[in-house]
MDAnalysis code that builds the backbone (N, CA, C; Angstrom):
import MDAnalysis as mda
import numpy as np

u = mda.Universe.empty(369, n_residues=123, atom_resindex=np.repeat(np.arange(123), 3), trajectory=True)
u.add_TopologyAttr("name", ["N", "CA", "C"] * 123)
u.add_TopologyAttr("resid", np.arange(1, 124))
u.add_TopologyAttr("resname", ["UNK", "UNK", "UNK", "UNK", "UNK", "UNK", "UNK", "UNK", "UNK", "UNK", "UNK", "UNK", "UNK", "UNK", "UNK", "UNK", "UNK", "UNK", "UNK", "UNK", "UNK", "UNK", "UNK", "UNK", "UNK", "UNK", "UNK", "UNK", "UNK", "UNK", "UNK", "UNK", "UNK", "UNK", "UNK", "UNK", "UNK", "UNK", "UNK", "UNK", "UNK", "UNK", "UNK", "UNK", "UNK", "UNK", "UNK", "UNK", "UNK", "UNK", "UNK", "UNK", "UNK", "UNK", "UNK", "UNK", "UNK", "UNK", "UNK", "UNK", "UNK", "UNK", "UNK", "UNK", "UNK", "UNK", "UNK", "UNK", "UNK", "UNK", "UNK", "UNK", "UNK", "UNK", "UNK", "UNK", "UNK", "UNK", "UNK", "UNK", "UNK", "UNK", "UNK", "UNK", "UNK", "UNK", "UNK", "UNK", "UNK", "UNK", "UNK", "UNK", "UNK", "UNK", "UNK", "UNK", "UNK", "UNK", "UNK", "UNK", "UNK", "UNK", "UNK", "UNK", "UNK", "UNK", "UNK", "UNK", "UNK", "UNK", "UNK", "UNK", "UNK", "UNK", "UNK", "UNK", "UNK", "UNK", "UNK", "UNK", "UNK", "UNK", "UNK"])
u.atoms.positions = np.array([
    [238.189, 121.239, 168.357],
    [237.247, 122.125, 169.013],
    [236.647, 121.394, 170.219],
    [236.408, 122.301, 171.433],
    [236.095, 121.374, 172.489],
    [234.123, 121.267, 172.114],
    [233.995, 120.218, 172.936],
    [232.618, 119.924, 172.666],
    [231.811, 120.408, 173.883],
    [230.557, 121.039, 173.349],
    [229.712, 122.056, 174.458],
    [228.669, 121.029, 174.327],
    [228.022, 121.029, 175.915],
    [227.079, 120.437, 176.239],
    [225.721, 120.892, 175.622],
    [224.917, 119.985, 175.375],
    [223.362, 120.188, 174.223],
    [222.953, 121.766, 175.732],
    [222.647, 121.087, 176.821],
    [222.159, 121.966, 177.121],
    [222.762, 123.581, 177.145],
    [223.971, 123.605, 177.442],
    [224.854, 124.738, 176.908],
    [224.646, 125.088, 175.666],
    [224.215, 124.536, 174.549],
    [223.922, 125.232, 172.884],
    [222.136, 125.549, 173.182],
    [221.499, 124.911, 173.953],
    [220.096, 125.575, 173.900],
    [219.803, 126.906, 174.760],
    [221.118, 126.974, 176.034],
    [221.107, 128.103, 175.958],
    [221.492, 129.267, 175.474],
    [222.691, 129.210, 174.659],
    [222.761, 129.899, 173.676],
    [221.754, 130.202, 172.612],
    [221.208, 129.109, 172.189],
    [220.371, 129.249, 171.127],
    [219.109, 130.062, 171.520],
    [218.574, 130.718, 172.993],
    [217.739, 130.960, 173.307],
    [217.965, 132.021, 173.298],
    [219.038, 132.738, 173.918],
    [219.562, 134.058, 173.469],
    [219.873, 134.842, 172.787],
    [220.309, 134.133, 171.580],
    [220.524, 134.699, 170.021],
    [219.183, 134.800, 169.244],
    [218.342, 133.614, 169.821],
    [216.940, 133.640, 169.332],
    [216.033, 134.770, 169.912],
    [215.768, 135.406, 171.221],
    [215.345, 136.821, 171.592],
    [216.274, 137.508, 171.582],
    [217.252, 138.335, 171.018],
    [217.909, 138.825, 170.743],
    [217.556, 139.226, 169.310],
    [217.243, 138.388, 168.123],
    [217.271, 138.405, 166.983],
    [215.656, 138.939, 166.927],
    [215.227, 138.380, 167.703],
    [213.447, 138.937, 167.709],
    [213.731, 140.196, 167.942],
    [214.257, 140.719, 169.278],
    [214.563, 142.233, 169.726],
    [214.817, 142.768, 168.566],
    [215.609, 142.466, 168.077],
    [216.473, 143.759, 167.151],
    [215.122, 144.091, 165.970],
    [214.083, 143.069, 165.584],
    [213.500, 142.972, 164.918],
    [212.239, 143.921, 165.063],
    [211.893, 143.108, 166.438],
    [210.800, 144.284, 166.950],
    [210.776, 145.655, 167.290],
    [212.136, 146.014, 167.598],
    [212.290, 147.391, 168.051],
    [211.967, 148.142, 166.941],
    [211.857, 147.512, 165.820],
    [211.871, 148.588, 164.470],
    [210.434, 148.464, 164.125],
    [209.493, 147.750, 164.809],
    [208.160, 148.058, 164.493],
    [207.708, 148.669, 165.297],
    [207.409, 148.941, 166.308],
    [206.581, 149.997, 167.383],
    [207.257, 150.674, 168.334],
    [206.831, 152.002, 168.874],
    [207.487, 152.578, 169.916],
    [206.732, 152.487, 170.859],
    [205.706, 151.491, 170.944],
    [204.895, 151.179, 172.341],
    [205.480, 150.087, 173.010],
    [205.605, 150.525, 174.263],
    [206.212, 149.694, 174.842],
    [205.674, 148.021, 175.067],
    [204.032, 148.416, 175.591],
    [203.396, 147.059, 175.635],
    [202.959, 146.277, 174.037],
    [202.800, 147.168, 173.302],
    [203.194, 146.238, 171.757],
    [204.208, 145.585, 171.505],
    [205.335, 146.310, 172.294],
    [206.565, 145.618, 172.118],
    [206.503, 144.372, 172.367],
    [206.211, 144.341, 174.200],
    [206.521, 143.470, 174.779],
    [205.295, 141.945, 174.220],
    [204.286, 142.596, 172.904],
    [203.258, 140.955, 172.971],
    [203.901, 140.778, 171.900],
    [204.348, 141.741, 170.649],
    [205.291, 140.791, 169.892],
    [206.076, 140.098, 170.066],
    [207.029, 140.655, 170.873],
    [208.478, 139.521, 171.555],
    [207.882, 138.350, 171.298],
    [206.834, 138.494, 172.749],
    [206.992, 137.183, 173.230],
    [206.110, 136.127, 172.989],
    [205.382, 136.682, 171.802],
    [204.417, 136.121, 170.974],
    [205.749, 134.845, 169.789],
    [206.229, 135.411, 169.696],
    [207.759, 135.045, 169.082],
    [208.766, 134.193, 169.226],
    [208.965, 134.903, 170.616],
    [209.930, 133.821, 171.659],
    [209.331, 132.734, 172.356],
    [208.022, 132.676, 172.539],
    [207.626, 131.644, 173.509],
    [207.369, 130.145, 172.887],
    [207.781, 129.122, 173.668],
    [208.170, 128.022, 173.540],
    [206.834, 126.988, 171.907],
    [205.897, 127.505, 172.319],
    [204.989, 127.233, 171.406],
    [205.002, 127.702, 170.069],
    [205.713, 129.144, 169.863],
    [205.974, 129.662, 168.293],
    [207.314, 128.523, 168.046],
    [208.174, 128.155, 168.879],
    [209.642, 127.898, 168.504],
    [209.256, 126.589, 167.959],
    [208.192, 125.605, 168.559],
    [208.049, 124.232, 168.088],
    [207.518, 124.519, 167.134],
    [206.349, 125.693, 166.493],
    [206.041, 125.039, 165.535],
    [206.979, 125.808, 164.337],
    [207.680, 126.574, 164.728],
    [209.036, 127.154, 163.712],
    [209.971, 125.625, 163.739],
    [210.301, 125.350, 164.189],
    [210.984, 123.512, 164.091],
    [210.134, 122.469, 163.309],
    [208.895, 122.651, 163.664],
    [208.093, 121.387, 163.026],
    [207.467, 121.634, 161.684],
    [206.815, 123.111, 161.131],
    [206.938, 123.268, 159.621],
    [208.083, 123.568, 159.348],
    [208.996, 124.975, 159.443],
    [209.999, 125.403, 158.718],
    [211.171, 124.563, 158.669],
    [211.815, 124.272, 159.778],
    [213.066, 124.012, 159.822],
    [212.824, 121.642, 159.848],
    [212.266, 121.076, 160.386],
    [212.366, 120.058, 159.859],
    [212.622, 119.282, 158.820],
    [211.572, 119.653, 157.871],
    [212.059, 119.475, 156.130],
    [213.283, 119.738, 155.505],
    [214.047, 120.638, 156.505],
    [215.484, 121.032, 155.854],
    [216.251, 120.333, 156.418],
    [216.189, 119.477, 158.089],
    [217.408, 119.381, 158.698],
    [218.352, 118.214, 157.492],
    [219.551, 118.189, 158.082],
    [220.300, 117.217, 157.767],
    [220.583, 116.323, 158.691],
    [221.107, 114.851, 158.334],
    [220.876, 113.975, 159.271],
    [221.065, 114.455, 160.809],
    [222.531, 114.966, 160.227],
    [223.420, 115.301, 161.971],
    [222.200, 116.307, 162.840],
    [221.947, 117.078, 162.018],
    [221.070, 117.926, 162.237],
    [219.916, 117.669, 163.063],
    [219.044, 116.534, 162.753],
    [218.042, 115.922, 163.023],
    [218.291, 115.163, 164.391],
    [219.488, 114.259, 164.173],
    [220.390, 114.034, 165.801],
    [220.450, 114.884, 166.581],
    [221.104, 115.971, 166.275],
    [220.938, 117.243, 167.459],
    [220.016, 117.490, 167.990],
    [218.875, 117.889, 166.966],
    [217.586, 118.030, 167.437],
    [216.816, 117.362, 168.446],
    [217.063, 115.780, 167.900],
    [216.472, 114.718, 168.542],
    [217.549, 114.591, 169.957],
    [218.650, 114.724, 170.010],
    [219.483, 114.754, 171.710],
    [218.844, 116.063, 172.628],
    [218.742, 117.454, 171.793],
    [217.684, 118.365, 172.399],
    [216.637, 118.016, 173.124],
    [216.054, 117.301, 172.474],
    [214.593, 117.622, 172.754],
    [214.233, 116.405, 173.775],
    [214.984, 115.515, 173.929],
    [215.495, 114.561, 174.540],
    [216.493, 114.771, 176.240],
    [216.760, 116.299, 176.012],
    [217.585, 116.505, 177.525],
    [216.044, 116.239, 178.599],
    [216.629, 116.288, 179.551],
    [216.252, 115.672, 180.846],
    [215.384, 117.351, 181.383],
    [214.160, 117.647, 181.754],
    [213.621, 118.977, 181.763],
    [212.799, 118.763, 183.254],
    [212.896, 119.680, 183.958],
    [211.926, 119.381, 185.530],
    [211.205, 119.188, 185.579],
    [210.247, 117.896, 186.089],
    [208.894, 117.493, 186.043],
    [207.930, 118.309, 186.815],
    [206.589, 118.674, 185.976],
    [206.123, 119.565, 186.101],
    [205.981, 121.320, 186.348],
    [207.336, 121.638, 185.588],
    [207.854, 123.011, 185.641],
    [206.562, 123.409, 183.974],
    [206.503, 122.486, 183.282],
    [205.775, 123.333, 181.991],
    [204.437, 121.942, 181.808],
    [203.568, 122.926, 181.484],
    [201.965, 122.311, 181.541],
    [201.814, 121.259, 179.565],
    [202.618, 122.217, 179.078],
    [202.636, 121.248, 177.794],
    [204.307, 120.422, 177.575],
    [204.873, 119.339, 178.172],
    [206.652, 118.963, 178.261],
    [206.659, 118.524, 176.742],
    [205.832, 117.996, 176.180],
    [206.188, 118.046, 174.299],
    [206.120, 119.275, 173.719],
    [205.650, 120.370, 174.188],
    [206.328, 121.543, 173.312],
    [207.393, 122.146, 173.732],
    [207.480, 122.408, 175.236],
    [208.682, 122.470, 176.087],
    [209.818, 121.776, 175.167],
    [210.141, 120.609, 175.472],
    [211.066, 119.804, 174.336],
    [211.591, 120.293, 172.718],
    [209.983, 120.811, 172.701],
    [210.369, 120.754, 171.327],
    [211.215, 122.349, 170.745],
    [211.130, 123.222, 171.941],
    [211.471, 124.458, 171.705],
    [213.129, 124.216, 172.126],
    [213.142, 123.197, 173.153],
    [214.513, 123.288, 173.396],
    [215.421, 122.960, 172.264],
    [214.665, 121.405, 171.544],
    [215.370, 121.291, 170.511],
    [215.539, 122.417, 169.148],
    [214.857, 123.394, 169.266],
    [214.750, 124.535, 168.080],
    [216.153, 125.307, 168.775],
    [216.001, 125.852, 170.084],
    [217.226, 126.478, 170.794],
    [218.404, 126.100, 170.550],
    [218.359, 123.955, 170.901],
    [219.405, 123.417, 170.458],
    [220.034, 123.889, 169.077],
    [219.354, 123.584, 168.349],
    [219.763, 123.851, 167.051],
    [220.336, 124.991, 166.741],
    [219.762, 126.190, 167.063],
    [219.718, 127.655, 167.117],
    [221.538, 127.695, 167.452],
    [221.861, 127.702, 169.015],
    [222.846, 127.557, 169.148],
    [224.073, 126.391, 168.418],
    [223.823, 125.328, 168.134],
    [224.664, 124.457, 167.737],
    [225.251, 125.476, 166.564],
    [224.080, 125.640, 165.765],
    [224.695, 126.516, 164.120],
    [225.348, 127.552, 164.350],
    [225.415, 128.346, 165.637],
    [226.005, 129.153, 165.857],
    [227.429, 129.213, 165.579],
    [227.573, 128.280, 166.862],
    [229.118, 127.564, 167.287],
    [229.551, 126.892, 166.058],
    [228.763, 126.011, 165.099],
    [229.794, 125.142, 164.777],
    [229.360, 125.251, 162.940],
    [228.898, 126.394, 162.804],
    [228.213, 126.376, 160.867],
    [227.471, 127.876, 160.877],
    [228.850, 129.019, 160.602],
    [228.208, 130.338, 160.346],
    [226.807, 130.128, 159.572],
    [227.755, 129.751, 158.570],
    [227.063, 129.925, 157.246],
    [225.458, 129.322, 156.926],
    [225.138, 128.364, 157.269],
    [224.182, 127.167, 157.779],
    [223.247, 128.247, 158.989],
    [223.969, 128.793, 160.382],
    [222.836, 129.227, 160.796],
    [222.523, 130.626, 160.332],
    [223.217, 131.428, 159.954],
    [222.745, 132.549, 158.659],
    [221.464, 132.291, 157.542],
    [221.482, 130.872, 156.838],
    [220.700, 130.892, 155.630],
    [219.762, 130.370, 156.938],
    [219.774, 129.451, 157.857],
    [218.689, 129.626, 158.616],
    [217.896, 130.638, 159.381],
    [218.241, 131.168, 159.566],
    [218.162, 132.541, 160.568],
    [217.726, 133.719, 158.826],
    [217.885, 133.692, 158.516],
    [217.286, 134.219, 157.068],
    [216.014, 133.665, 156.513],
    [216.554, 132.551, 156.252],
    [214.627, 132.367, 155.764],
    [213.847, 131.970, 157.306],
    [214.057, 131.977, 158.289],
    [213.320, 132.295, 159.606],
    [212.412, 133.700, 159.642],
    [213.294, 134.304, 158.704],
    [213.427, 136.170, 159.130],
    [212.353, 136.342, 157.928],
    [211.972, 135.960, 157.082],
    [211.750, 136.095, 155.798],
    [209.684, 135.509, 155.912],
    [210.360, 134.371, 156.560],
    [208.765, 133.820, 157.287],
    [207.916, 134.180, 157.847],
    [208.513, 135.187, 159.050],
    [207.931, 135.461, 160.159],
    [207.742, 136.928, 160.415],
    [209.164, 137.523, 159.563],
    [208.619, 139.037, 158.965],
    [208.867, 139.365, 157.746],
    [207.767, 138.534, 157.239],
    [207.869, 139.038, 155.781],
    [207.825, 140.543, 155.121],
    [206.877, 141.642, 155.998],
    [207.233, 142.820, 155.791],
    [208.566, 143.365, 156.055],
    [209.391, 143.279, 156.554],
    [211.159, 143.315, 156.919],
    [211.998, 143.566, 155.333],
])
């Protein structure tokens, strides 16, 4: 299998990650601007670190934790984001997000499940 660049799996992982919110939210409100503060109440870089730093940390596996840690570790534009440790830390959640994609159905399913389970527990 050819090997995709970290930053290439965080962007994936960012897409599957609002994407998966979308599909989620559309089934709670038909207001449009409700829509739009759940999203991104969701998607934004500050929910994703701390979805990485309680939920998903305690579970990684080593390799796992490597990924994370090469994530969060890519090279990011100085002074493009006012907090660069949560910045980081969302990339590495993205990272991850995407890596499981590409390379462990099954793995980002039970993740992406109890994600789903956490965050909409009414679902």
């Amino acid at each position: 299998m050819e090997e995709i660049n970290l930053r290439n799996y965080a962007y994936l992982g960012d897409a599957l990650w609002e994407l998966l919110i979308r599909q989620k939210t559309i089934l709670m409100t038909n207001n449009a601007k409700k829509l739009h503060e759940i999203t991104t109440a969701k998607v934004k870089g500050s929910f994703q670190a701390i979805l990485l730093e309680e939920e998903l940390t305690p579970i990684l596996t080593d390799e796992e934790k490597e990924i994370a840690r090469r994530g969060r570790n890519l090279p990011i534009p100085i002074g493009r984001r006012s907090n660069q440790n949560e910045y980081r830390q969302a990339t590495a959640f993205e990272t991850l997000i995407g890596w499981w994609f590409q390379n462990d159905k099954a793995r980002y399913d039970f993740i992406i499940s109890a994600l789903e389970k956490k965050i909409f527990p009414e679902t």
